[in-house]
C-alpha positions as CSV (number, residue, x, y, z in Angstrom):
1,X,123.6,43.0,154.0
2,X,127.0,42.0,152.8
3,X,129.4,39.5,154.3
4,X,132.2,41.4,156.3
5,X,135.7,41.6,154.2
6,X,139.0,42.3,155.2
7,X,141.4,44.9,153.5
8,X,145.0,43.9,152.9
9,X,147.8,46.6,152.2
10,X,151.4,46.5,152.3
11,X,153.4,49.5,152.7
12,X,157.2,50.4,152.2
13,X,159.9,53.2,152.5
14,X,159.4,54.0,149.0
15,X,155.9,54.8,149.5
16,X,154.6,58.9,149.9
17,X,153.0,59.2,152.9
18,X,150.3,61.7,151.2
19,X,149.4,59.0,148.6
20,X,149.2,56.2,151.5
21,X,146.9,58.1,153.8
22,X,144.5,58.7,150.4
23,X,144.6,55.0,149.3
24,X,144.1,54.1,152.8
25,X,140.9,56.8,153.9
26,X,139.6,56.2,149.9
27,X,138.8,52.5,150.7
28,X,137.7,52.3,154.2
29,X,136.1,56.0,155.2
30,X,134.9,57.3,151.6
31,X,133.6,53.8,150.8
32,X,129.8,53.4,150.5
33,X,130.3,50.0,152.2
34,X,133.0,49.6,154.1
35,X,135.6,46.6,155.1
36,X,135.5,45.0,158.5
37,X,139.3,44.9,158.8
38,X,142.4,46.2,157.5
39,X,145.5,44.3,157.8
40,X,148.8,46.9,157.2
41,X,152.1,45.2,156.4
42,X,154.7,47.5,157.1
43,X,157.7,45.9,154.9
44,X,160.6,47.2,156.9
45,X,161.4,50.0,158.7
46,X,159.7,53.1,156.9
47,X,161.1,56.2,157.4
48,X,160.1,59.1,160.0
49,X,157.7,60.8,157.4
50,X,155.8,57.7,156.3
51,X,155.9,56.1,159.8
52,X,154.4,59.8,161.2
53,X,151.4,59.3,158.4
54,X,150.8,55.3,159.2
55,X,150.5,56.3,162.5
56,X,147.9,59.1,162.1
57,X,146.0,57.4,159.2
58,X,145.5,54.1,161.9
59,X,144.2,55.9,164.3
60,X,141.6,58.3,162.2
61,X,140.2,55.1,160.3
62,X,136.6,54.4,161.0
63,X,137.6,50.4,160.5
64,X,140.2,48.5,163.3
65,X,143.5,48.4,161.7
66,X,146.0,45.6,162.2
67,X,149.6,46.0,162.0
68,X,151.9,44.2,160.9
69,X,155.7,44.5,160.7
70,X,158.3,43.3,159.1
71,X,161.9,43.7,160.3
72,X,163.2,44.2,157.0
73,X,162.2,44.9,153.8
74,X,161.4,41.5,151.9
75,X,159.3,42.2,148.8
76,X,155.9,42.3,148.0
77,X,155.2,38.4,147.9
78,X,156.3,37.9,151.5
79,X,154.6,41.6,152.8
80,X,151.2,39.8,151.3
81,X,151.3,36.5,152.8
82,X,152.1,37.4,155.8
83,X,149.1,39.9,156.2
84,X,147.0,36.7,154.7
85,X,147.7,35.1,157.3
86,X,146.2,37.7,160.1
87,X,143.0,38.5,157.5
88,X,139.9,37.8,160.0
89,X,137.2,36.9,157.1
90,X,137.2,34.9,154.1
91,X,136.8,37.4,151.5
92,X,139.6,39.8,150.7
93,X,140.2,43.1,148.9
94,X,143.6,44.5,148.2
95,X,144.9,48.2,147.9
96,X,148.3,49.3,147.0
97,X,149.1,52.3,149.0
98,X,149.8,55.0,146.3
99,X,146.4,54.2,144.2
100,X,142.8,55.8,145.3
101,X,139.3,53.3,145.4
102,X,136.5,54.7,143.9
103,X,133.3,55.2,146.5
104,X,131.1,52.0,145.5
105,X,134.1,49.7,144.5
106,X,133.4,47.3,147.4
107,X,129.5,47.8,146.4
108,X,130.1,47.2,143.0
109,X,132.5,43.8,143.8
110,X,130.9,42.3,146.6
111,X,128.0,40.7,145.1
112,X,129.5,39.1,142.4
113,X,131.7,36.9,145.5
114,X,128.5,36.9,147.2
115,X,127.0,35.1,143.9
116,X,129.4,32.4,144.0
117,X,133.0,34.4,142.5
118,X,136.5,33.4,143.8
119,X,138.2,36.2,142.6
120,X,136.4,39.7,140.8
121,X,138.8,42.7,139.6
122,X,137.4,45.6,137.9
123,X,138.5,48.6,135.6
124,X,140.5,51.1,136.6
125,X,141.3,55.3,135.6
126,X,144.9,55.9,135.5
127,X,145.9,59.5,136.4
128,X,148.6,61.4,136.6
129,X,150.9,61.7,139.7
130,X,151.0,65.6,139.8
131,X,147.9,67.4,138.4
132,X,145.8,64.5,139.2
133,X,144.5,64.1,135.0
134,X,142.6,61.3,134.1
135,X,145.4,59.7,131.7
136,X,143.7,56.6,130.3
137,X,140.7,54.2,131.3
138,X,141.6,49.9,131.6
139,X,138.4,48.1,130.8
140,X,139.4,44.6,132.1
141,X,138.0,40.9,129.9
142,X,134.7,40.6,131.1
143,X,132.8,36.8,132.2
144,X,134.8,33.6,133.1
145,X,135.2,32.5,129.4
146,X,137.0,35.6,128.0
147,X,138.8,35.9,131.1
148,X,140.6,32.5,130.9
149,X,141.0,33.2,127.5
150,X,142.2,36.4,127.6
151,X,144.8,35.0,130.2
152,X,147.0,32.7,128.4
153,X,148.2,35.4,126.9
154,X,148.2,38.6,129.4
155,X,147.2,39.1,133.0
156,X,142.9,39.8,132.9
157,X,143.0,41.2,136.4
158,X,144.9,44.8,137.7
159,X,146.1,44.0,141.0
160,X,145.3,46.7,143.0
161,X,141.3,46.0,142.0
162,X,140.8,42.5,143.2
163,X,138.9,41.4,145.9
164,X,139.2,37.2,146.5
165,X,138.3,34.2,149.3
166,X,141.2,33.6,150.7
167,X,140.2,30.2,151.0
168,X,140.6,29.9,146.8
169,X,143.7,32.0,146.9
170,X,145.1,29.2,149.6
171,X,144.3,26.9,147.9
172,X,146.0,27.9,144.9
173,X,148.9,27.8,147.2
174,X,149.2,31.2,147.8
175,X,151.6,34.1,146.8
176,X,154.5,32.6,145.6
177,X,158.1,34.7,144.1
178,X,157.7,34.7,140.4
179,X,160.1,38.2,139.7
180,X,157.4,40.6,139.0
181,X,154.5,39.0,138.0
182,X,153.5,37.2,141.0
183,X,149.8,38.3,141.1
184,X,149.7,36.8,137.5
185,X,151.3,33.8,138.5
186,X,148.6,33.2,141.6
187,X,145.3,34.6,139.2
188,X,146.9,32.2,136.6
189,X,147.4,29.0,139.0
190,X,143.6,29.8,140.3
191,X,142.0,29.4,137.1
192,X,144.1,26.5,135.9
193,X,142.2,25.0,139.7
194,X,138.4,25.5,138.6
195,X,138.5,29.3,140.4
196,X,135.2,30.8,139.5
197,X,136.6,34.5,138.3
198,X,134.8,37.7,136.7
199,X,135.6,41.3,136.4
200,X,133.9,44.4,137.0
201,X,133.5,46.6,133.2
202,X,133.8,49.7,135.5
203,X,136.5,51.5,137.2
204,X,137.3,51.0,141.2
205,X,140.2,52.2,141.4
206,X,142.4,55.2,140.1
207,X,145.8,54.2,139.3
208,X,148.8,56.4,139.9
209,X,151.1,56.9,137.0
210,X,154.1,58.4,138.0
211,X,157.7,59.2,136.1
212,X,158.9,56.1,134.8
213,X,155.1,53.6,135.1
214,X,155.5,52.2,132.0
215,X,159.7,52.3,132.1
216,X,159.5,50.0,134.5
217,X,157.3,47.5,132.2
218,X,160.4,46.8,129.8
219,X,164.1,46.0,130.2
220,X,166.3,42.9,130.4
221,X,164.9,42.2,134.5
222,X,161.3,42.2,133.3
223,X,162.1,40.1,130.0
224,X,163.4,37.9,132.9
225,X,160.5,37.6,134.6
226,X,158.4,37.2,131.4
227,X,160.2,34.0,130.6
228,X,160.1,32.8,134.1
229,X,156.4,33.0,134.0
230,X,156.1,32.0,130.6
231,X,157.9,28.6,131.1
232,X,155.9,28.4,134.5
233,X,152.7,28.2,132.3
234,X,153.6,25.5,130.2
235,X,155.1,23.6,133.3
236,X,151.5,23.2,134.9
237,X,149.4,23.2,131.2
238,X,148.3,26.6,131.4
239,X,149.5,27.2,128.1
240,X,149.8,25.0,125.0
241,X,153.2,25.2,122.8
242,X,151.8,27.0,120.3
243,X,151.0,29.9,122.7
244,X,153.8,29.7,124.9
245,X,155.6,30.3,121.9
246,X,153.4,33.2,120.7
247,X,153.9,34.8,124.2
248,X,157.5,34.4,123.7
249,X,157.5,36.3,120.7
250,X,154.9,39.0,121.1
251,X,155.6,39.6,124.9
252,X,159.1,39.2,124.8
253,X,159.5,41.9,121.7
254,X,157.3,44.2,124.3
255,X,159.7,44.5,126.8
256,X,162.1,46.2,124.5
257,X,160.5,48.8,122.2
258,X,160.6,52.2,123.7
259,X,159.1,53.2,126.4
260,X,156.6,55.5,124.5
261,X,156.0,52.5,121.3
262,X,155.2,50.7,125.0
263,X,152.8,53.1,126.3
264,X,151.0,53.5,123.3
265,X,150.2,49.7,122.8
266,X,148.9,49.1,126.3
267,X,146.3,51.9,126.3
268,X,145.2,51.0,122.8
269,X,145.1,46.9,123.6
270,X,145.6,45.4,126.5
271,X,144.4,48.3,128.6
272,X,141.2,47.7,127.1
273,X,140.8,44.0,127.7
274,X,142.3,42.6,124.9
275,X,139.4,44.1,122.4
């Protein structure tokens, strides 16, 4: 028997309301166990279309849906800690509403929180937007020591896979705005706090990889972000100056070579857990 969970998704007018009612049905209906709750953030007003297809999808889940919304758009940060806030039980899964759980995701994560984990992400399958071809596979850093490792120097958990205590993520103090990178920023601040933290070798999740996925990973906002977070790091210890400087150099330099040099280095490195 495993301890009830909440689900926490944010959706936004940018968001197809065909790809939100499969993320939403893939982790509460098609999942071999189920969460207690869901908590939607609606952030901002959503558009006929997508608010038509919220709508529907609330009222044909098998799992009591909580809504929350936001007058105006604000950004993912403030979308997620507001539906923190209305998440009945301790443990937490998230969901980004354009990706698709795998059936025994919540099977497969559970236990390892149930064993004593703060935080547990797993692999994920990235496909392709139209077609629906498996693209690539992300094997995360498996066990606590490679993880905190493997994360002075890149993010060891995909968002959209993790499943956490809210009381650790609290604790941590929480989402806070770091550009883009804000999940790294809270994963990064939790294990710097004694966070116990693992991953799950196989996929959860499939990944949508639309027109411009890995665009968006480079250019002059993201190198922004990158040095924001960077300099973050070394502010609370996380990193020494030795690596700060190597992340600098190496991440910095990623944020500007094409986009395809760009693709081709995540799926062949990082995507597979830094091995």
């Amino acid at each position: 028997m495993t301890a009830p969970f909440s689900l926490l998704m944010s959706v936004y007018a940018g968001d197809d309301p065909e790809h939100f009612e499969r993320a939403l049905s893939s982790s509460t209906r098609a999942q071999t166990v189920p969460p207690a709750q869901v908590v939607l953030v609606q952030d901002g007003p959503l558009g006929e279309a997508l608010e038509a297809a919220v709508l529907a999808a609330v009222e044909a889940s098998p799992v009591p849906v909580e809504t929350l919304r936001l007058d105006s758009n604000q950004g993912l940060t403030a979308a997620l800690t507001a539906g923190l806030e209305r998440c009945e039980h301790d443990i937490v899964a998230r969901m980004d509403a354009d990706d698709i759980s795998l059936p025994e995701r919540f099977a497969r994560q559970l236990p390892l929180l149930e064993d004593g984990r703060d935080l547990v992400g797993g692999g994920m399958l990235e496909f392709a937007d139209e077609g629906g071809r498996v693209l690539a596979q992300r094997t995360p850093p498996i066990g606590a020591e490679q993880i905190r490792d493997y994360a002075r120097f890149h993010q060891p958990f995909s968002h959209p896979t993790v499943v956490f205590r809210k009381r650790a993520v609290l604790a941590a103090g929480g989402y806070q705005p770091m550009g883009r990178m804000e999940d790294y920023w809270l994963f990064a601040r939790m294990i710097a706090g004694g966070a116990e933290v693992d991953n799950v070798a196989e996929p959860v999740v499939m990944y949508r990889v639309g027109t411009g996925a890995y665009s968006r990973r480079g250019g002059r906002e993201q190198w922004r972000s990158e040095m924001l977070l960077q300099r973050a790091f070394r502010r609370i210890g996380f990193t020494s100056r030795r690596e700060y400087l190597r992340n600098v150099a190496v991440r910095g330099v990623y944020r500007f070579v094409p986009e395809g040099l760009r693709t081709t280095l995540y799926r062949r490195f990082i995507a597979r857990g830094g091995r």
